[in-house]
C-alpha positions as CSV (number, residue, x, y, z in Angstrom):
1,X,13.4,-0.7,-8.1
2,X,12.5,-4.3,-8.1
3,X,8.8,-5.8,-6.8
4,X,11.1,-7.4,-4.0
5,X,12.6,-4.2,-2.9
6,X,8.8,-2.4,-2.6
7,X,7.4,-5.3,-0.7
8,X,10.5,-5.2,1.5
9,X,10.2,-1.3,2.0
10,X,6.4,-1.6,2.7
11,X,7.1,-4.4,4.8
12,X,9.6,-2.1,6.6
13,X,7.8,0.5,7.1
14,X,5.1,-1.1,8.6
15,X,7.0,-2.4,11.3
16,X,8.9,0.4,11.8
17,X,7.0,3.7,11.2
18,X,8.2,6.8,9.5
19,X,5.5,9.8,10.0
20,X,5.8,11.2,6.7
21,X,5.4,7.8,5.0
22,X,2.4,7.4,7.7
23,X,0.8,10.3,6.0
24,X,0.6,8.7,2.7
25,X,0.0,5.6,3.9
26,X,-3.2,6.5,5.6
27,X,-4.8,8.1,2.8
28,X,-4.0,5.1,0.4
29,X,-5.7,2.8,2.8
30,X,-8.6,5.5,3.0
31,X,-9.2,4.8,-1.0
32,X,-8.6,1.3,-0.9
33,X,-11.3,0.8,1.8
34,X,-14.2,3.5,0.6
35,X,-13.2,3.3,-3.0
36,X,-12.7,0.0,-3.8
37,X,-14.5,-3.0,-3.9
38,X,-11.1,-5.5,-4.7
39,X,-10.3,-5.0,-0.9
40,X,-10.9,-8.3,1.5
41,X,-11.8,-8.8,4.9
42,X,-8.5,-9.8,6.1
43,X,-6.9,-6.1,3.9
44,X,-5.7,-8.0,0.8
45,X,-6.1,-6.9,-2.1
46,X,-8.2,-9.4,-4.4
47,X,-6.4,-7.7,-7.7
48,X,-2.6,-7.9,-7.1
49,X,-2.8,-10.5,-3.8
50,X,-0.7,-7.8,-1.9
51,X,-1.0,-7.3,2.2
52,X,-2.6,-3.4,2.1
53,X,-1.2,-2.1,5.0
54,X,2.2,-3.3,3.5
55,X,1.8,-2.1,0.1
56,X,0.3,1.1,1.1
57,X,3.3,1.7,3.1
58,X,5.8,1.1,0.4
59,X,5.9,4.8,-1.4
60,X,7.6,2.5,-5.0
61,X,4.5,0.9,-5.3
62,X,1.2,2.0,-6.9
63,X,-2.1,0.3,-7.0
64,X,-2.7,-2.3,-9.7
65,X,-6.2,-0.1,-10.4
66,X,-4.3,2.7,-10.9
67,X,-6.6,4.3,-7.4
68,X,-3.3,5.7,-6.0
69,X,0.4,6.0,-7.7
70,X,3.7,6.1,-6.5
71,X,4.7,8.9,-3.8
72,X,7.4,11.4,-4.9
C-alpha cells in the first residue's frame, strides 16, 4: 500500500467512522498523547509531520517511533 493510499484511508476514516477502526484509533491517540513528547498542540506529529487523528485512523500506517504498528 502506498503512503498516499494510508493518508487517504486515515483521512477517510476520520470523516466517516468505522467502530472497530474507532477502537484502535483511540488507543493510538492514547500513546501518542501520554507517551510521547513529538506530539504538538494542534495533534501533529513533530517526527513524521502527519495530522494524528488522521494517521491514527489509517490501520496501514504505523508510528515513525515505532509507539504503535500497523493493525491486522
Amino acid at each position: 500500500m502506498s503512503k498516499l493510499e494510508e493518508i487517504y484511508n486515515g483521512w477517510k476514516n476520520l470523516v466517516f467512522p468505522n467502530p472497530e477502526i474507532e477502537i484502535i484509533a483511540k488507543e493510538r491517540m492514547r500513546i501518542c498523547v501520554e507517551e510521547c513528547i513529538e506530539l504538538s498542540d494542534i495533534n501533529v506529529c513533530k517526527q513524521c509531520g502527519c495530522y494524528m487523528p488522521a494517521k491514527t485512523r489509517s490501520p496501514q500506517s504505523a508510528c515513525t517511533l515505532h509507539k504503535w504498528l500497523k493493525a491486522e
